[in-house]
Short mmCIF file of the C-alpha atoms (twelve columns), coordinates in Angstrom:
data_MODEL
# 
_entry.id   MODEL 
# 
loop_
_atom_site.group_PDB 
_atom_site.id 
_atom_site.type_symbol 
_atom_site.label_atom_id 
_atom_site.label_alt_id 
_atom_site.label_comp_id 
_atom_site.label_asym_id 
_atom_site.label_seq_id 
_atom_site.Cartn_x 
_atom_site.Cartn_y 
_atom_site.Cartn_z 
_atom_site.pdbx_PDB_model_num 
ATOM 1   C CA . UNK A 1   34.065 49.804 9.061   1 
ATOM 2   C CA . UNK A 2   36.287 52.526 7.136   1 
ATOM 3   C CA . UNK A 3   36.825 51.101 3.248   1 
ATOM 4   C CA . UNK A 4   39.919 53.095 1.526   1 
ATOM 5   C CA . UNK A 5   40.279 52.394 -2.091  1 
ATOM 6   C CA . UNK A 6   43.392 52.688 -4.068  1 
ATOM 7   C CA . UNK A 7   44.407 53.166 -7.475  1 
ATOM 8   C CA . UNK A 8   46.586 51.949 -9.304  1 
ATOM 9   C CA . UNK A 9   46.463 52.664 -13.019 1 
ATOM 10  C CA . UNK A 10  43.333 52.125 -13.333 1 
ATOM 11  C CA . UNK A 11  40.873 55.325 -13.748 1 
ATOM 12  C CA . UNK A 12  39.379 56.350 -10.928 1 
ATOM 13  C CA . UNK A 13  35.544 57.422 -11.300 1 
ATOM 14  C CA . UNK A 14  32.609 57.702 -8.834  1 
ATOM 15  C CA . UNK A 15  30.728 55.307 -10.727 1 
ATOM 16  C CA . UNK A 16  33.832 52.282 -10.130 1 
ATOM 17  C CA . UNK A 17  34.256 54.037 -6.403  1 
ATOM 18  C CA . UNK A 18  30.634 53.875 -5.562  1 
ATOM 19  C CA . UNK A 19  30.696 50.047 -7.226  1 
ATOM 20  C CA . UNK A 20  33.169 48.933 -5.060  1 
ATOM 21  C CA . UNK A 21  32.261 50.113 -1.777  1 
ATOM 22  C CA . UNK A 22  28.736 48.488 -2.570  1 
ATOM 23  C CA . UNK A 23  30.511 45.211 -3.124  1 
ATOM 24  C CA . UNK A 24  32.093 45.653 0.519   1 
ATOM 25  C CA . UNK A 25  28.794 46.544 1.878   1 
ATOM 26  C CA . UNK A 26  26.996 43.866 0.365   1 
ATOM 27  C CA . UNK A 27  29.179 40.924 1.078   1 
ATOM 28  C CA . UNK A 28  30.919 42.395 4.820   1 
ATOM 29  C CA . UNK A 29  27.666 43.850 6.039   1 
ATOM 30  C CA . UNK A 30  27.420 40.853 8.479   1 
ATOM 31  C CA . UNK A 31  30.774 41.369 9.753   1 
ATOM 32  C CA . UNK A 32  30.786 45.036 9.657   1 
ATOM 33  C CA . UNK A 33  30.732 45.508 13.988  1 
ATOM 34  C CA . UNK A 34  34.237 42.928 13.850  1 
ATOM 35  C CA . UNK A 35  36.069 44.866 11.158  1 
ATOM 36  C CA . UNK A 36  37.991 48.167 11.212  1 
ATOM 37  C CA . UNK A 37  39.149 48.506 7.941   1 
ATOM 38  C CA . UNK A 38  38.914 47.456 4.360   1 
ATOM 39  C CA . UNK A 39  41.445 48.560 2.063   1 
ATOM 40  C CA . UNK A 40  41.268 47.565 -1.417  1 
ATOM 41  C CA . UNK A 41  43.394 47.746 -4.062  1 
ATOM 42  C CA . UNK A 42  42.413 47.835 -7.760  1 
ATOM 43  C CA . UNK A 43  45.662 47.560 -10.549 1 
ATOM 44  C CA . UNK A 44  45.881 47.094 -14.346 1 
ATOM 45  C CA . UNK A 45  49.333 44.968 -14.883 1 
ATOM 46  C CA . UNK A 46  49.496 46.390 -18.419 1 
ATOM 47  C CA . UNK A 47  48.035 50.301 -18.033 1 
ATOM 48  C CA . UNK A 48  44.328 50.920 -18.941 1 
ATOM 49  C CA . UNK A 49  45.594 51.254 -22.966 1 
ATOM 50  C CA . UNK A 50  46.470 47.823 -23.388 1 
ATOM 51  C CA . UNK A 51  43.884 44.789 -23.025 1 
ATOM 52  C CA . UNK A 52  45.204 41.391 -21.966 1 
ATOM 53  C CA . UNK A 53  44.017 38.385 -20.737 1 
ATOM 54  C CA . UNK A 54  44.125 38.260 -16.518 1 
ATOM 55  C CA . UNK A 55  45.820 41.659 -16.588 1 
ATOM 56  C CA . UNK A 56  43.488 43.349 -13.785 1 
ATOM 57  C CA . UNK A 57  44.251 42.453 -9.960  1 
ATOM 58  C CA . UNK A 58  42.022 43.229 -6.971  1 
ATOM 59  C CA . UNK A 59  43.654 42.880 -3.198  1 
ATOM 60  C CA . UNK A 60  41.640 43.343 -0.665  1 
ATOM 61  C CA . UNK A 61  43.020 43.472 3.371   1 
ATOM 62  C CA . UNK A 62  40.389 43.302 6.142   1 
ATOM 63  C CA . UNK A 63  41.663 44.740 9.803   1 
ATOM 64  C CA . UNK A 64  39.472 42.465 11.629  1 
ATOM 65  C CA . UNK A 65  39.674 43.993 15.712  1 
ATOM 66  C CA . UNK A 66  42.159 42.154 17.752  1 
ATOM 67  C CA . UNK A 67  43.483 40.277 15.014  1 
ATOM 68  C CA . UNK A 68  46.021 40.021 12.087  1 
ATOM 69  C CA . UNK A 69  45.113 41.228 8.660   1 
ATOM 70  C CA . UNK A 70  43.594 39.366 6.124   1 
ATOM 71  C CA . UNK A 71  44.375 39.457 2.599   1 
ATOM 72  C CA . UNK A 72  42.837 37.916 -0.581  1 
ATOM 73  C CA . UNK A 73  43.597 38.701 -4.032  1 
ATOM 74  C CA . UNK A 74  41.512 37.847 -7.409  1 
ATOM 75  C CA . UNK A 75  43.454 38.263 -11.328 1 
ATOM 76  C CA . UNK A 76  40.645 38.932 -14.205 1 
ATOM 77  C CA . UNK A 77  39.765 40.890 -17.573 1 
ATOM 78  C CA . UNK A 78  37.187 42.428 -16.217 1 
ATOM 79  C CA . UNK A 79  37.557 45.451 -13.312 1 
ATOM 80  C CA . UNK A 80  33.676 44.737 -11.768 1 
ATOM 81  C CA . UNK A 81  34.171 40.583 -11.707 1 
ATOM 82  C CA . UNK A 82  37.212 41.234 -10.217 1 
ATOM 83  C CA . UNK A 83  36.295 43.471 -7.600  1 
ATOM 84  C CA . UNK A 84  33.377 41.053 -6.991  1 
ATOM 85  C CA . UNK A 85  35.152 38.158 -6.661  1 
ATOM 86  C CA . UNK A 86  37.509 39.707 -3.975  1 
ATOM 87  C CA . UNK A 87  34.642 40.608 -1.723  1 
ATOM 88  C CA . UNK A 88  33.361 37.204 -2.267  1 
ATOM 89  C CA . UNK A 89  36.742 35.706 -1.622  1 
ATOM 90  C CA . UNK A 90  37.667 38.306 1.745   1 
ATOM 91  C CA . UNK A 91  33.488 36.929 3.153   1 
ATOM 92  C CA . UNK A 92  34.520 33.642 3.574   1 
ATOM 93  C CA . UNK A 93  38.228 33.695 4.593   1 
ATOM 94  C CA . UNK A 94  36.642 36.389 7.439   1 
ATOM 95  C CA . UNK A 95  34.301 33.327 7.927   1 
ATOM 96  C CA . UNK A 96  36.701 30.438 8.504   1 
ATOM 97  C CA . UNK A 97  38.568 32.694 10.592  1 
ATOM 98  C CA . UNK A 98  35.977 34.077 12.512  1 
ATOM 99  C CA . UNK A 99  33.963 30.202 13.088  1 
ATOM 100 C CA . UNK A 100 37.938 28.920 13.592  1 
ATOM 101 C CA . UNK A 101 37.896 31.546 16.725  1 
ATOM 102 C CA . UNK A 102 34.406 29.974 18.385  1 
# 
């Protein structure tokens, strides 16, 4: 499973990078062997000067083999929640899909 991460103004740093790809890992681990690709997407609506509430986005697409994309998105103040709760969000609509298909 190849995870690209993109930026978009938001600072990029190992330490957010490395985050990130843990949070795949840790919730997609299961359904590593079914996936091809993970590409996530971390923005700040309002630029990393400005603070306001809901103003970071996370999207996440999964290429799940032999199948359409998946997409999920999560809205938050906080970069890491976010991220988090887009992993957690992408594990179970990879789930439902992937019981729906049994």
């Amino acid at each position: 499973m190849l995870i690209q991460v993109h930026f978009d103004e938001v600072q990029k740093t190992d330490a957010l990078d490395q985050f990130i790809n843990d949070q795949v890992q840790h919730h997609l681990a299961h359904v590593a062997s079914r996936i091809t690709r993970i590409e996530v997407h971390v923005h700040d609506e309002n630029s990393p000067s400005k603070a306001a509430a809901n103003d970071k986005r996370c999207t996440m697409e999964a290429r799940p083999a032999g199948r359409q994309p998946l997409a999920v998105e999560h809205r938050g103040d906080n970069v890491q929640k976010v991220i988090s709760e887009t992993a957690g969000k992408l594990e179970r609509a990879l789930k439902r899909m992937f019981d729906k298909a049994r």
